[in-house]
C-alpha positions as CSV (number, residue, x, y, z in Angstrom):
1,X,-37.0,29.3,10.0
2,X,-37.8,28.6,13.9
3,X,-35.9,26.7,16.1
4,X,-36.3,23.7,15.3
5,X,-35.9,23.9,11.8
6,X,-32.5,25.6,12.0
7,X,-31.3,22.0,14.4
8,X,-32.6,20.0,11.7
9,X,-30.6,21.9,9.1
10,X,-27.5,22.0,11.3
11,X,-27.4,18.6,11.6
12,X,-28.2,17.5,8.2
13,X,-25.4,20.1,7.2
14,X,-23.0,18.5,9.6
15,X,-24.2,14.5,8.5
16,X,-23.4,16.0,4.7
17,X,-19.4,17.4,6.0
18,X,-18.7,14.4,7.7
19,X,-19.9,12.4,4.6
20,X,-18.2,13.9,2.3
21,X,-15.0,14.1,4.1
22,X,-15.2,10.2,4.3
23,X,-16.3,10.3,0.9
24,X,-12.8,11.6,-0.2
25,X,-11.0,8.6,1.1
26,X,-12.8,6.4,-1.5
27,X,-11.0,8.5,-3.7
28,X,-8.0,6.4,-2.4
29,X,-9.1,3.5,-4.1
30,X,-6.7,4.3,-7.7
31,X,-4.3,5.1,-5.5
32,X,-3.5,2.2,-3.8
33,X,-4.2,-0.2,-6.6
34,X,-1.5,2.1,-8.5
35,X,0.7,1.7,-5.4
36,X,0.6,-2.3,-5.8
37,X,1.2,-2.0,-10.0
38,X,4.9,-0.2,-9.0
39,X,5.5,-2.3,-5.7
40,X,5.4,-5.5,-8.7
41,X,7.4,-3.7,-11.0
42,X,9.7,-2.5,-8.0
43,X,10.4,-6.3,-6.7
44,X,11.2,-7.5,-10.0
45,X,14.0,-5.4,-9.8
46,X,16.2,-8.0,-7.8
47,X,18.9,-6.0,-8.3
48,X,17.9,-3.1,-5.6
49,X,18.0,-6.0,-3.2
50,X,21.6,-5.9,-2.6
51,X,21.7,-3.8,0.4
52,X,23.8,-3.9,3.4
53,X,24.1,-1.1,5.3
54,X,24.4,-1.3,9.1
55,X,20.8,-0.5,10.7
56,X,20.5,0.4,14.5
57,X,17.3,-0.6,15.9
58,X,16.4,1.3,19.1
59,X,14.2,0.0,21.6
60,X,13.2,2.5,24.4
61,X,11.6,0.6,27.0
62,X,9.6,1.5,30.2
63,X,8.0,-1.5,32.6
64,X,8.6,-3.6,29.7
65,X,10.1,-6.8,31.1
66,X,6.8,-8.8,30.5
67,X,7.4,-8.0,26.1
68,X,10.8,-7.6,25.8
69,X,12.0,-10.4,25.4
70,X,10.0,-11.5,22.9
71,X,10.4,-8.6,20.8
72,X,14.6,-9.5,21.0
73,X,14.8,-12.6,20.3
74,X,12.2,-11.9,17.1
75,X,14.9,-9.3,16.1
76,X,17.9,-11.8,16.3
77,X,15.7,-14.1,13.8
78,X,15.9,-11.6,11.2
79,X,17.7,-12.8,7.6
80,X,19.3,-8.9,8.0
81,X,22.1,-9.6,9.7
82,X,24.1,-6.1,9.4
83,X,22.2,-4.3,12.4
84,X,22.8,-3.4,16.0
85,X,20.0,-3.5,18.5
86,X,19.8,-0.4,21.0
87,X,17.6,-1.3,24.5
88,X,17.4,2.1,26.1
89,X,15.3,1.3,29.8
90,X,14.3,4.8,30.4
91,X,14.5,4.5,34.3
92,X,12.0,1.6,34.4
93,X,10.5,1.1,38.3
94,X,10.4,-2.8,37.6
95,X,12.9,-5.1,36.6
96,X,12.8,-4.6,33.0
97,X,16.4,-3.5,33.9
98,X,17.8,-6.7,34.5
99,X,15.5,-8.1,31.8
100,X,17.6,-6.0,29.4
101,X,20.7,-6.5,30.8
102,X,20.5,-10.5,30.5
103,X,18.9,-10.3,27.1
104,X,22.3,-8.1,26.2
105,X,24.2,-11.4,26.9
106,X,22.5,-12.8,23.5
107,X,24.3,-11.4,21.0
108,X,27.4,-9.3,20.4
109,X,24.8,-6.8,18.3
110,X,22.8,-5.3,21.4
111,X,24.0,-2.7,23.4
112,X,22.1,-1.7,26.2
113,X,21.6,1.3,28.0
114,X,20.2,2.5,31.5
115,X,18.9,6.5,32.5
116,X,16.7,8.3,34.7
117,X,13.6,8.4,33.6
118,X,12.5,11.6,31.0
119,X,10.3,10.0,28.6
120,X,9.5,8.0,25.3
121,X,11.4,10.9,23.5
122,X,14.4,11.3,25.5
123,X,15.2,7.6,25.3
124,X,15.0,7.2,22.0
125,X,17.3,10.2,21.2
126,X,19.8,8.5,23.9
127,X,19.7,5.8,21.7
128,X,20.0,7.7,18.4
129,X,23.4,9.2,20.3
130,X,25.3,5.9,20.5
131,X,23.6,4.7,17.3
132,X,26.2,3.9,14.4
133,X,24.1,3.1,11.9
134,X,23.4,4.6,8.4
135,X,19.6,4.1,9.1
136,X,17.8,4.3,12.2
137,X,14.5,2.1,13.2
138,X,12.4,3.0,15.9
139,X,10.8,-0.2,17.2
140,X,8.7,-0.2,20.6
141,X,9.3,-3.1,23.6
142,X,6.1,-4.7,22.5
143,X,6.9,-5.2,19.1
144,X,7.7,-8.6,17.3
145,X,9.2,-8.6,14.3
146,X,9.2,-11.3,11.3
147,X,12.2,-12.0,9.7
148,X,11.8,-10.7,6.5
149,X,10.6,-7.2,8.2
150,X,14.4,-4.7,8.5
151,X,15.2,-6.0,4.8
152,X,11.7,-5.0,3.6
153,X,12.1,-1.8,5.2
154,X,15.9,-0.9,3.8
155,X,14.2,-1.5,0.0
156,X,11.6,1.3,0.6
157,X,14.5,3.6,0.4
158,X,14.6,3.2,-3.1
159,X,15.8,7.1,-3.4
160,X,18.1,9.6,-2.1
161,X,14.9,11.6,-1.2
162,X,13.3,9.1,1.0
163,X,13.7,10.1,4.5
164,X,11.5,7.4,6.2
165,X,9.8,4.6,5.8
166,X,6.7,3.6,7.8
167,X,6.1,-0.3,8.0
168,X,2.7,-2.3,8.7
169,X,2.2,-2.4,12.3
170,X,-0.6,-5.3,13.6
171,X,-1.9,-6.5,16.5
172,X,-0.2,-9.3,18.0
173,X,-2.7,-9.6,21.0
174,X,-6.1,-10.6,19.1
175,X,-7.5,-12.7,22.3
176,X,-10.5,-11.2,23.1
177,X,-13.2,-8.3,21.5
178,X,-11.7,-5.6,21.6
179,X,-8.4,-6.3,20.6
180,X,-10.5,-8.3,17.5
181,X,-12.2,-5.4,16.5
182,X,-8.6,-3.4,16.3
183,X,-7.4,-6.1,14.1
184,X,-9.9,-6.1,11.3
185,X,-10.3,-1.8,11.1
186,X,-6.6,-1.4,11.3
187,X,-6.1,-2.8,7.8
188,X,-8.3,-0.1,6.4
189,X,-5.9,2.9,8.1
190,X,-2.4,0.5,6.9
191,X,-3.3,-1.5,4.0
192,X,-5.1,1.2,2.8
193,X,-4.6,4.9,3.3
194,X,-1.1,4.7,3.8
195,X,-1.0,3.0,0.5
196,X,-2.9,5.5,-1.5
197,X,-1.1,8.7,0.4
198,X,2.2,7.1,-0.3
199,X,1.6,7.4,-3.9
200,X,1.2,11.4,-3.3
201,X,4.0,11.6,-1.0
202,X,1.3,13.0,2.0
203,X,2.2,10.1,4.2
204,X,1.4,12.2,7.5
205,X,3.4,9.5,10.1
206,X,5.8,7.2,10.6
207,X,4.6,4.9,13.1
208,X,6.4,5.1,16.5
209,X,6.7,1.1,16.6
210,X,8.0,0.5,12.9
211,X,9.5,3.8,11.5
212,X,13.1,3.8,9.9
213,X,14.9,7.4,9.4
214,X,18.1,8.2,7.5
215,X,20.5,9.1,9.6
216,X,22.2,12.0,7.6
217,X,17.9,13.3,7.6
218,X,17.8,12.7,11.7
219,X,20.8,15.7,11.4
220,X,19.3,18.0,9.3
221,X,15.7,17.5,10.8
222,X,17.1,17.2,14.5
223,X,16.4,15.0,17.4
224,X,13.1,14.2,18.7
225,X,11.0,16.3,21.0
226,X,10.8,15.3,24.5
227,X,8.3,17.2,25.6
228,X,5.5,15.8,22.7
229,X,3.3,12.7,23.1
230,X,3.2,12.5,19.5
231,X,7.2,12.7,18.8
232,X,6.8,10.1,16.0
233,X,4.1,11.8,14.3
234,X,6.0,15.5,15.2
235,X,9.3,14.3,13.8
236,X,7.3,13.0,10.4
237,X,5.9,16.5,9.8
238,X,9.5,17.6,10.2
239,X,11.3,15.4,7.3
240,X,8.1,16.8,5.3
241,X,8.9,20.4,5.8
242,X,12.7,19.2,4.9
243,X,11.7,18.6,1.5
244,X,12.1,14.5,2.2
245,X,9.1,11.4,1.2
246,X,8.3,9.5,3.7
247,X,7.7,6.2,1.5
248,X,5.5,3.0,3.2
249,X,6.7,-0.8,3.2
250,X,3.5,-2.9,3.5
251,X,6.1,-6.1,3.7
252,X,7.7,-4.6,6.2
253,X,5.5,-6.1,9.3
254,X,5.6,-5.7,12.9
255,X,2.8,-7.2,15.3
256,X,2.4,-5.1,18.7
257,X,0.0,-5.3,21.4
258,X,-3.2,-3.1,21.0
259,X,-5.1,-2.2,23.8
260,X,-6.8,-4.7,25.4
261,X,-9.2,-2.7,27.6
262,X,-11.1,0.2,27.1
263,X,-9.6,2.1,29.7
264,X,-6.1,1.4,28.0
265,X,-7.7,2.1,25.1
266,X,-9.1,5.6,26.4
267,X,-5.7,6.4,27.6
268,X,-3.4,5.5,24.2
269,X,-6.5,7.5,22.1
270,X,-6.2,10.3,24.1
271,X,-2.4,10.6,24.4
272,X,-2.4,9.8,20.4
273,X,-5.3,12.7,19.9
274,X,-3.1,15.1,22.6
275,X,-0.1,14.4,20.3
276,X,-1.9,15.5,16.8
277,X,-2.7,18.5,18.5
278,X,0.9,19.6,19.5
279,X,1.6,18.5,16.3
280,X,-1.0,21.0,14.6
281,X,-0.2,24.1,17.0
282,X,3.7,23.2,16.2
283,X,3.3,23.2,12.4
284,X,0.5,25.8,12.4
285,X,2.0,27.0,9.6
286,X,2.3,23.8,7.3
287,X,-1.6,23.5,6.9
288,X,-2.7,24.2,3.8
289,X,0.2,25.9,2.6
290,X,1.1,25.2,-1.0
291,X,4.7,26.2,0.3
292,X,5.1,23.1,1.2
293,X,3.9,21.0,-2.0
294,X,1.0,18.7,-1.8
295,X,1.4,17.6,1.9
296,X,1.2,20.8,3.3
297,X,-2.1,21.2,1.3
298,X,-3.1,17.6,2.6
299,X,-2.7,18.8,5.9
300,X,-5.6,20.7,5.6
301,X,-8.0,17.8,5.0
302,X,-5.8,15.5,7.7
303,X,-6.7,18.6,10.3
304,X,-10.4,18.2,9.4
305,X,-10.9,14.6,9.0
306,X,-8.9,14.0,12.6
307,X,-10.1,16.8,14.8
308,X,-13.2,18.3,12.9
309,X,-15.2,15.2,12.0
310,X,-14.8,13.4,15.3
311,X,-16.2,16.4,17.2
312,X,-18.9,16.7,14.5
313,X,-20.0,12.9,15.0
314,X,-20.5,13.5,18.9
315,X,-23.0,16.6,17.8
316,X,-24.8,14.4,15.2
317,X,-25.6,11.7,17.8
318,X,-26.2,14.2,20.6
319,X,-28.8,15.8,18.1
320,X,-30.4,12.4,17.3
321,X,-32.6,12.0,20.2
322,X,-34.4,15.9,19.4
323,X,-34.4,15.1,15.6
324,X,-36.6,11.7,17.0
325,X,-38.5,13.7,19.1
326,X,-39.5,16.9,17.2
327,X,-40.1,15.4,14.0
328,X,-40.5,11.1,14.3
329,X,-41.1,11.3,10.8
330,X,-37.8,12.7,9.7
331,X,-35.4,10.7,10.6
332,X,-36.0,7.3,8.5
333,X,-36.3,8.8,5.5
334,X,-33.9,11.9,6.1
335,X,-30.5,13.3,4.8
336,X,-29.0,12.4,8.2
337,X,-30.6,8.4,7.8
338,X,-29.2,8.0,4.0
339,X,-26.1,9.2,4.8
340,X,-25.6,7.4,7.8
341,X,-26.7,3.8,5.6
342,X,-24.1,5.3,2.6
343,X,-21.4,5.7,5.3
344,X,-21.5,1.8,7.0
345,X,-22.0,0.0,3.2
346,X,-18.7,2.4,2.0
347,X,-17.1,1.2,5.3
348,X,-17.7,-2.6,4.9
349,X,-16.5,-2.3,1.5
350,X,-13.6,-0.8,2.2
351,X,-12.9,-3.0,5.1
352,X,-13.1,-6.2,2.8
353,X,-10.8,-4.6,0.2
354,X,-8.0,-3.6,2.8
355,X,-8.1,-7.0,4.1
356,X,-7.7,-8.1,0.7
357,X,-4.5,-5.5,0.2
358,X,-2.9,-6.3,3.0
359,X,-3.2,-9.8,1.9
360,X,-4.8,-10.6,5.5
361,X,-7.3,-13.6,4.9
362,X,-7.2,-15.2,7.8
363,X,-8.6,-11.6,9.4
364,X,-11.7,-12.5,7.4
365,X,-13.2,-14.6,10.6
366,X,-13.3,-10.7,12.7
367,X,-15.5,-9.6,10.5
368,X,-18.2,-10.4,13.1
369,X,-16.8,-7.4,14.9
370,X,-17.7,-4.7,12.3
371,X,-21.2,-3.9,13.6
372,X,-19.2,-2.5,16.8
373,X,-17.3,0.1,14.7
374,X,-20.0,2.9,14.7
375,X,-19.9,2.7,18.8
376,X,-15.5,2.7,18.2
377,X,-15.8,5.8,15.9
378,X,-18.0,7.8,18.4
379,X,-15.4,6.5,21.4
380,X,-12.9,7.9,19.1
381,X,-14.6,11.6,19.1
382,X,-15.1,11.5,23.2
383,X,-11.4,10.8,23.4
384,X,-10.6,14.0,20.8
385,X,-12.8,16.3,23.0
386,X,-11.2,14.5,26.3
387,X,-7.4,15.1,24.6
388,X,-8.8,19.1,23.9
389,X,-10.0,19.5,27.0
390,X,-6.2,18.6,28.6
391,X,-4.8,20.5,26.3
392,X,-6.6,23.6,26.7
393,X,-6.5,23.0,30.8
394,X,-2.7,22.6,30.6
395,X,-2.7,19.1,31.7
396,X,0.6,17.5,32.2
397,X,2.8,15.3,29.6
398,X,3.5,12.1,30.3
399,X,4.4,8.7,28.0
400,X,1.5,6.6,29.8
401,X,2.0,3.7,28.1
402,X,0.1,0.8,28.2
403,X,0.0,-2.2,30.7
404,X,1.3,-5.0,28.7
405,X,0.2,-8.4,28.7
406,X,2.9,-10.4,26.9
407,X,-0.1,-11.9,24.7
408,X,1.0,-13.5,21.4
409,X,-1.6,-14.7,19.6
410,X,-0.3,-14.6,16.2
411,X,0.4,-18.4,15.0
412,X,4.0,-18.5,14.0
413,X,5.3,-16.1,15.7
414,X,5.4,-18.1,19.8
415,X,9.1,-19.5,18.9
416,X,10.6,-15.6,20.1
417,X,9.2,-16.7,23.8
418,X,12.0,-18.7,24.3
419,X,15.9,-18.7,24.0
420,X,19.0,-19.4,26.3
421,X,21.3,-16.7,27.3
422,X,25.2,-16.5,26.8
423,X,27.7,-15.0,29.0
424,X,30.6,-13.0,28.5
425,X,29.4,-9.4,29.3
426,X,32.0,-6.4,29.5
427,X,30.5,-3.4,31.5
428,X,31.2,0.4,30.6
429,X,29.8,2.5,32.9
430,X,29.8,6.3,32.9
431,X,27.6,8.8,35.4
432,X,24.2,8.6,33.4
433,X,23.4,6.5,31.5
434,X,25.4,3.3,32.3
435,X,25.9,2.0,28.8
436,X,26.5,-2.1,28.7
437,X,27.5,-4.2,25.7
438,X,29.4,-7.3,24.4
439,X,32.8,-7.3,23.3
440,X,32.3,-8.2,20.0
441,X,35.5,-9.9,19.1
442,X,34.3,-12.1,22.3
């Protein structure tokens, strides 16, 4: 075989692996639709919604004045009323500070809490320290709840062996292309694969802006890391290896702004991509280890999908151009070219039946966005090789969050823009951090 023979195969062999990884995912389709057959049976069990255990919601916040409010006042909307919301500003440099500290006049329920800056992990473990809660939600600045959303995610818990519960997270920002497109292909990786891999208890994360912990599991598992950009996916891994489920609460919905540019994009892909990999070199010894049940064998086909199969896609379009112009004839009627038709028509199917799942219809009208998903999946694998690259370099750690833009384009949701403030404020101030909350016999 010469050499140009041996690049065809190679790439045909590489179009065939990342086919057939994708292909696996189809095999996800019984499993959600057996997930939504025991979700009905589950909620006609009215009797397992008697809960009221006292839930403290933790908001770490960095430059968030422009969201926060927003994502408060959609918190004191909730029909759970046993919960105690915990603002940590995590040494913010604008005046998110006094944002927080006026929002704390609200409601007897918020404490709020000011420290030097140390990161997105730091601050939520600050607030995890004054947290007296039974369960502990994670919640990001950005993120606006519905009211039905902290009772939806207590009845996930349905177990003693449920550690955590992951919720729906959507955009809330959908005001332009980009932000569009991140709409309508985020129903495929919430409504359905974290359906289906509930059902087999290989739920690999609990997102970072709707994840609810046990607390007595937080103990055994211990706090988060503060020197990880993926803490949330990091600390999952960790109540997996503790023998806990992770269960998922598709009811249970938060909307949070997505990126709305593509350098914000860039930068939130590559921290996310940075974060798996800590995640993979931390737990090395999870993957593919039947010692750990079926998610530590999962973990071997998570590794591949998310860091194998994106690098793989970059070589498969890199090796287009000489498959075109060694052999013109090859490519229309090739491997490569029937896979590559298979892959899209699999896509838009399952597209159309996660919308359908997640019971988004009026998400239907971004469908005109899907042709732009092939140039997203190959963004994806230059952000992986980017987020290697840093990691292998040393490159340092930082939360570098997004730049908000306080866009709410979700209809029903524009009444948590506005509410009056109440007075009354006792301060309690120590060294660091300067804690601040109601009396609440005020």
């Amino acid at each position: 075989m010469g050499a140009e023979g041996f690049a065809l195969a190679s790439l045909v062999a590489l179009a065939v692996f990342i086919f057939w990884v994708g292909l696996v995912k189809i095999a996800f389709f019984p499993l959600s639709v057996l997930f939504e057959l025991r979700s009905c049976i589950r909620r006609r069990d009215r009797s397992a919604w008697d809960l009221s255990p006292l839930v403290s919601i933790i908001v770490p916040c960095f430059n968030e004045a422009r969201v926060l409010p927003a994502c408060v006042h959609s918190v004191l909307r909730s029909e759970y009323e046993f919960f105690e919301l915990i603002i940590v500003d995590d040494g913010s440099t604008d005046n998110t500070k006094e944002v927080m500290l006026e929002l704390g006049k609200l409601d007897s329920r918020i404490i709020t809490i000011h420290q030097r800056n140390a990161g997105k992990g730091a601050a939520l473990n600050t607030g995890t320290e004054y947290a007296s809660g039974e369960f502990l939600m994670y919640v990001d600045a950005d993120g606006v709840f519905r009211p039905d959303t902290i009772a939806e995610m207590l009845r996930a818990f349905r177990h003693a062996k449920v550690g955590a519960v992951c919720g729906d997270d959507r955009p809330v920002n959908v005001d332009r292309t980009l932000t569009t497109l991140l709409a309508l292909i985020s129903h495929v990786g919430t409504g359905y694969v974290r359906r289906a891999l509930a059902v087999v208890q290989c739920l690999p994360v609990v997102s970072g802006n709707i994840g609810m912990f046990r607390r007595s599991v937080l103990q055994e598992t211990g706090v988060l890391l503060t020197d990880s950009l993926g803490e949330d996916l990091e600390l999952t891994w960790r109540v997996h290896r503790a023998g806990f489920q992770v269960a998922f609460a598709p009811r249970a919905i938060v909307y949070a702004e997505s990126p709305s540019t593509l350098r914000g994009l860039w930068r939130q892909r590559v921290r996310w991509a940075r974060g798996l990999i800590q995640a993979v070199v931390i737990h090395r010894g999870m993957i593919g280890n039947p010692r750990y049940g079926v998610f530590g064998v999962f973990l071997l086909f998570n590794t591949l999908s998310m860091l194998v199969v994106p690098l793989a896609q970059i070589v498969v379009l890199a090796g287009l151009p000489f498959v075109v112009f060694a052999s013109p004839d090859f490519l229309p009627t090739s491997v490569v070219g029937w896979l590559s038709f298979l892959s899209v028509t699999v896509a838009g199917v399952l597209v159309v039946y996660a919308l359908v799942l997640s019971r988004a219809w009026g998400d239907f009208r971004h469908a005109w966005t899907f042709p732009l998903w092939p140039i997203y999946a190959m963004f994806m694998g230059f952000t992986l090789a980017h987020a290697l690259y840093l990691e292998l370099t040393g490159a340092r750690r930082q939360w570098n969050k997004l730049e908000r833009t306080g866009a709410i384009s979700v209809k029903g949701l524009e009444a948590v823009k506005g509410a009056e403030a109440v007075t009354g404020v006792e301060a309690v101030k120590g060294a660091d951090p300067i804690v601040v909350k109601r009396n609440r016999s005020a």
